[in-house]
N, C-alpha and C positions, 0 to 999 in steps of 0.2 A: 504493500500500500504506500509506504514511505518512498518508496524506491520510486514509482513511478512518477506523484506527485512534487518529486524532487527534481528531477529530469524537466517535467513542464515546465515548472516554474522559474528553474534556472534560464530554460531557453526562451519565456517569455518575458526575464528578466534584462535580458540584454538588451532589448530595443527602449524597455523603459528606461533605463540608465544613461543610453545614448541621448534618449530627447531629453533628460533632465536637465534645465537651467544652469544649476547651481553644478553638476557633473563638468557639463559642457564651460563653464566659467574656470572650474578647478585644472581643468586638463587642458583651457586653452583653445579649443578647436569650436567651428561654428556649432552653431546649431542647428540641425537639419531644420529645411522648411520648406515646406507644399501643403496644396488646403488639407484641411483635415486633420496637421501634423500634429497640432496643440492635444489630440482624441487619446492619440496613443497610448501615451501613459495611463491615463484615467480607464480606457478601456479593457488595454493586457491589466492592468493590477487591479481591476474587478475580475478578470477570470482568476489571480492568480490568487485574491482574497479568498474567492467562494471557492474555489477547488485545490488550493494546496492551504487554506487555512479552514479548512474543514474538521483534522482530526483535531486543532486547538480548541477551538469554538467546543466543538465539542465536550473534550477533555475540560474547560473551562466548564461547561454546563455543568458537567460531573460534578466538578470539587465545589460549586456552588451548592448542591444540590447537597450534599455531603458534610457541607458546613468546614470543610479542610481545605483553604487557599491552600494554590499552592504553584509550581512553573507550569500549569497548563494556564490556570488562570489569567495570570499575567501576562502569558504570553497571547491570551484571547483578548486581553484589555488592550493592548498594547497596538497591535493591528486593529483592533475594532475602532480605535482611537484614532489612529491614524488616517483610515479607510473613510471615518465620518469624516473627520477633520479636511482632508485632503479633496472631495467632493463640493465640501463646502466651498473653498477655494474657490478651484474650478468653476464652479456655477454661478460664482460671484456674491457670494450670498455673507451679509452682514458685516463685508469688507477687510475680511482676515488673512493674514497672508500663511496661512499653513498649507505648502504644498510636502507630501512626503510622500509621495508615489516611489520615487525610488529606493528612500529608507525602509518602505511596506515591504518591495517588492523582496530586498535586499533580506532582508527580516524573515520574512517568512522562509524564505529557500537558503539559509541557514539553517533555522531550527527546522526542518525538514531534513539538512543533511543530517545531524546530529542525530534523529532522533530513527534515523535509515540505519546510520553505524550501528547506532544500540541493536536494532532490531536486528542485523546482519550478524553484530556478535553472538545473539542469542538461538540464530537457525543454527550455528555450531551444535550446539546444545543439541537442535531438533534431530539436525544430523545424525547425531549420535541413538536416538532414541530411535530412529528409523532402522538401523543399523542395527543393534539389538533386537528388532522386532522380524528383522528379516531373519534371525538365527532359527526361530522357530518355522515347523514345515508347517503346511495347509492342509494337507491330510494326513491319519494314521491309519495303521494296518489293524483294527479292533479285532482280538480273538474271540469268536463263541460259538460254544460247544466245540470244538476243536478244528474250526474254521476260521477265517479269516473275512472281514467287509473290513473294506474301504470308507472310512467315515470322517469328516471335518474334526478338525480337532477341538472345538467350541462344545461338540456332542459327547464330549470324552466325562465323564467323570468319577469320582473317588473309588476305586475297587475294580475298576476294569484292568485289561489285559489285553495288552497292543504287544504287537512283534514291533522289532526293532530287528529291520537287516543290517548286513555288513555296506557300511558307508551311507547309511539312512541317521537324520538327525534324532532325538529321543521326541516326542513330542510333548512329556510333561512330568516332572518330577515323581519318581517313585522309587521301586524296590526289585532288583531283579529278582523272577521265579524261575526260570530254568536258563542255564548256561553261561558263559562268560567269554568276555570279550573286553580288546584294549577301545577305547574312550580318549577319542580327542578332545580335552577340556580346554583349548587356547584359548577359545570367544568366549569363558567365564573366568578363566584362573589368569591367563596367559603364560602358561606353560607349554610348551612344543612337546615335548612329549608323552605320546599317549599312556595313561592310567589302565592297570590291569583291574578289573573291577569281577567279579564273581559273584556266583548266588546268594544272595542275600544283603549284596551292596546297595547304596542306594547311587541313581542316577540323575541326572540335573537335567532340564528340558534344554534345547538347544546344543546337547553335545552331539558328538557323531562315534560311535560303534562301529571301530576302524577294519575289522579282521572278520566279525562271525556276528551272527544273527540271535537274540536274545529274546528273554518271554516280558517283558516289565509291568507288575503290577502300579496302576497308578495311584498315587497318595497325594496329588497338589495340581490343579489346575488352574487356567485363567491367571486373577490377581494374586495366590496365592504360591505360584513357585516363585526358585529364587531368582529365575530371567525377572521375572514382574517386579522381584526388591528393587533389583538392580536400575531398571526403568525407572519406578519411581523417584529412584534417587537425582535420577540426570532429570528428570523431572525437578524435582523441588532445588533443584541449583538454579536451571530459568526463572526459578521464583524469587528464588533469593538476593538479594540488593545489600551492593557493598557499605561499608560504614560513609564512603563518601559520596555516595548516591542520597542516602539517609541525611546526611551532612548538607547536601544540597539542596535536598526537600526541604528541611527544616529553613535553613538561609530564604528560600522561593518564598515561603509562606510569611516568614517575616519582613522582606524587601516587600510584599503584598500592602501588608500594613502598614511601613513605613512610605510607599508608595502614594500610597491612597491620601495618607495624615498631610506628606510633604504638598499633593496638589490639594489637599482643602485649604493649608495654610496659604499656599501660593494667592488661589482665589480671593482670599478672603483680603490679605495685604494688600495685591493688587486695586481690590472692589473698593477697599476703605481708604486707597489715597489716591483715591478718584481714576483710577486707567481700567473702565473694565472694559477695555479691549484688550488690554497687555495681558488683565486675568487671567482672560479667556488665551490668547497666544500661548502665554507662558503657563498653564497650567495643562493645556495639552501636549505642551512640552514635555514637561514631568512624567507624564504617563508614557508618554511613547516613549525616553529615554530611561525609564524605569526598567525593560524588558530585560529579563537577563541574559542574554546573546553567551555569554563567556559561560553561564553555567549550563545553560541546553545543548551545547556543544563540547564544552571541553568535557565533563562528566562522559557522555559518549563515546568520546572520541578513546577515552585513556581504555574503558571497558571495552571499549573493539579490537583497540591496539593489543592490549595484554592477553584478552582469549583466544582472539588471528596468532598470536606465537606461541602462546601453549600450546592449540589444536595443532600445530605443524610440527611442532614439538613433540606428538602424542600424550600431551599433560591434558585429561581432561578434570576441569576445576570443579569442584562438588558445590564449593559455596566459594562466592565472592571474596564472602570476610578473610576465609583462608588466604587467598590472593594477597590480602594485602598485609597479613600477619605474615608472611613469607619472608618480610628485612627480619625480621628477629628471628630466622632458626638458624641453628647451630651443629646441628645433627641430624644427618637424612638417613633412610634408612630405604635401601634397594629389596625391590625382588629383581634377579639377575635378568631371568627369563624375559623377554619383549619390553624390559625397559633399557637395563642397560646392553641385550642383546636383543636381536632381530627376531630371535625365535623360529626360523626356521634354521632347515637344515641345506647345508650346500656342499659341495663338492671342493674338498682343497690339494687333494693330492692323488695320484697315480701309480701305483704299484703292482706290475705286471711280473708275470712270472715268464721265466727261459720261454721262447718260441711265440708270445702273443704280445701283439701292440699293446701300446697304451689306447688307442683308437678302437682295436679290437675289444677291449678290456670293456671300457666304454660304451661299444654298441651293445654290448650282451647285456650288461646291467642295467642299460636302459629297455631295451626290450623285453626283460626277464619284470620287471617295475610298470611297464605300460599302464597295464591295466589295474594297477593296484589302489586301494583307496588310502593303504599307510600312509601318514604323515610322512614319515621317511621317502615315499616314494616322490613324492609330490615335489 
C-alpha cells in the first residue's frame, strides 16, 4: 500500500516543486508559464493529499477516536493544515499568503517513504513465516484399517495414523508406531545431519524421513505443534516495537500537545495586539511546521536498515528490544551447525584408489547418490 502510494506521489511531486515560487526563487531559474500553469500545483497536490495522505487521515481518525494522539495524528493535522491553508491562497480568499503546495507535496511523500521502509522491514518477518509454513505438506497418507486415503492434513486429528515414506515431510507432531528411520531436522533445529529416531520417538511436523517409511501416530495438530510455536513467534516479533519506536510515540503525542498549546498561544498574541491576519498566517505556520518529518522517517529508516542486514545475515530478530540490547553483550553463544556453518554437506577432496580416476571416482558416487533422498546425497 505504502509502496505504491509513495511512487505516485513522488512523481506527482516533481512538477509541483518545479512550478513552486519560492522553489523557483531559491534555485534561481524561471518559472514555467503557459495558461493554466498557476493549476498545477493546486491540482497534483489534491491528488497527492486525497491519495497518498489517505493512510494518515486515516491513522489520525484512529488515534482521535482512541483518545491516544499520536505521529498519525499530527501528521493528518499537518497536511490537512496545509491543504486548507494552501486552497485558500489560491482562491484568493481573505487575503493570506499561505501557499505550501510544495511543503504538502514534499510532506506527504516522505512520511510515505518512511513509513514503506517500516513496512518492507517487517515483510522480512512475513517472509519468514511463509517459509515455515511451506515446510508442512498439503496432504497425508491416513492409515485405516490397514489401508491407506489420501486426506488434507486440516482433516488429521489427535490418535490417527498416517504413513510417513522415505523423503515425505511428517505432516504433524507425534509418536512413531512401527519402524525407524533417519529424520532430516535442519528446517527446525538446523542441524544437517539427519537424526536416527525409532519406535517410540516422537517426530516434529515438517521434518522429512530420509531412508525408510514409518507408521506415526499423531499427538499435535494445527496450532498446536511445535512448527505453529515457532510461527507464532516470528509472528509476535512483527508485533513487537523497539524501545525507540515506543520512545517516539511517546515524543509524537507530546509535540501533539505542545503543538496544538504553541498555535492557541500564537493566535491569541497575534489577535490581542491587533494582527489577526499575522494570527491566522503564523498560526498555520505552527501547525504545518509542527509535523514530525525526522521522527516518521528516521525511526523507519534505522528498523529497515538493521532487519535488511540481519535477514542477509540469516539473524532472524525475535523482538526489536533484543536488537537494541545487543551494544551490551559480552558473550555469544553458537550452535555451530547453519550458523556459524553452512550446514550442508560438500565435497573437499578426492581419493582414488590404483587404476581409477579421480573423474571416474566421481561419476560412480554420483550416480550411485542420484536418486537418493539422504541429506548427504543432496
Amino acid at each position: 500500500m505504502f509502496r505504491e502510494r509513495f511512487w505516485w506521489s513522488l512523481i506527482l511531486s516533481i512538477p509541483v516543486v518545479i512550478f513552486s515560487p519560492m522553489v523557483a526563487h531559491l534555485l534561481g531559474y524561471p518559472l514555467p508559464a503557459f495558461p493554466g500553469s498557476t493549476w498545477v500545483p493546486p491540482v497534483l497536490d489534491t491528488i497527492i493529499f486525497v491519495y497518498g495522505g489517505t493512510p494518515f487521515l486515516k491513522g489520525g481518525w484512529k488515534e482521535v477516536k482512541s483518545r491516544q494522539p499520536g505521529m498519525m495524528l499530527l501528521i493528518a493535522m499537518a497536511i490537512t493544515v496545509a491543504f486548507v491553508a494552501s486552497w485558500v491562497t489560491t482562491l484568493g480568499l481573505g487575503g493570506f499568503d499561505l501557499d505550501f503546495w510544495w511543503e504538502l507535496a514534499l510532506l506527504v511523500t516522505i512520511m510515505l517513504l518512511g513509513h514503506w521502509l517500516e513496512m518492507r522491514a517487517l515483510g522480512g518477518a512475513s517472509s519468514a513465516l511463509d517459509a515455515l509454513a511451506a515446510l508442512l505438506p498439503d496432504e497425508a497418507e491416513k492409515v485405516i484399517d490397514g489401508t491407506t486415503r489420501t486426506v488434507d492434513i486440516s482433516e488429521l486429528v489427535v490418535g490417527d495414523v498416517v504413513l510417513v515414506r522415505a523423503g515425505a515431510r511428517v505432516p504433524a507432531d507425534g509418536t512413531i508406531l512401527e519402524g525407524a528411520a533417519e529424520f532430516d531436522e535442519g528446517m527446525i533445529t538446523g542441524e544437517s545431519r539427519p537424526v536416527f529416531r525409532d519406535t517410540g520417538d516422537r517426530v516434529v511436523a515438517g521434518t522429512v524421513a530420509t531412508d525408510n517409511t514409518v507408521r506415526v501416530r499423531v499427538e499435535a495438530t494445527g496450532g498446536d505443534t511445535a512448527l505453529a510455536g515457532i510461527q507464532r513467534m516470528v509472528a509476535d516479533a512483527q508485533e513487537s516495537s523497539s524501545r525507540a519506536q515506543a520512545l517516539a510515540d511517546r515524543a509524537a503525542a507530546l509535540l501533539f500537545w505542545f503543538a496544538l498549546i504553541s498555535a492557541l498561544i500564537t493566535a491569541v498574541v497575534w489577535t490581542a495586539i491587533g494582527s489577526p491576519d499575522d494570527a491566522v498566517v503564523r498560526t498555520v505556520t505552527v501547525l504545518v511546521i509542527a509535523c514530525p518529518h525526522a521522527l516518521g522517517l528516521a525511526i523507519p529508516l534505522v528498523i529497515a536498515i538493521s532487519t535488511e542486514r540481519a535477514a542477509k545475515s540469516g539473524v532472524l530478530i525475535k523482538d526489536r528490544m533484543a536488537l537494541e540490547r545487543m551494544r551490551t553483550i559480552d558473550v555469544v553463544l553458537f550452535d555451530k551447525t547453519g550458523t556459524l556453518t553452512e550446514g550442508a554437506h560438500a565435497v573437499t577432496g578426492v581419493a582414488a584408489t590404483v587404476g581409477v580416476t579421480e573423474g571416474e571416482l566421481l561419476a560412480l558416487a554420483a550416480a550411485a547418490e542420484a536418486d537418493s533422498e539422504h541429506p548427504v546425497a543432496r
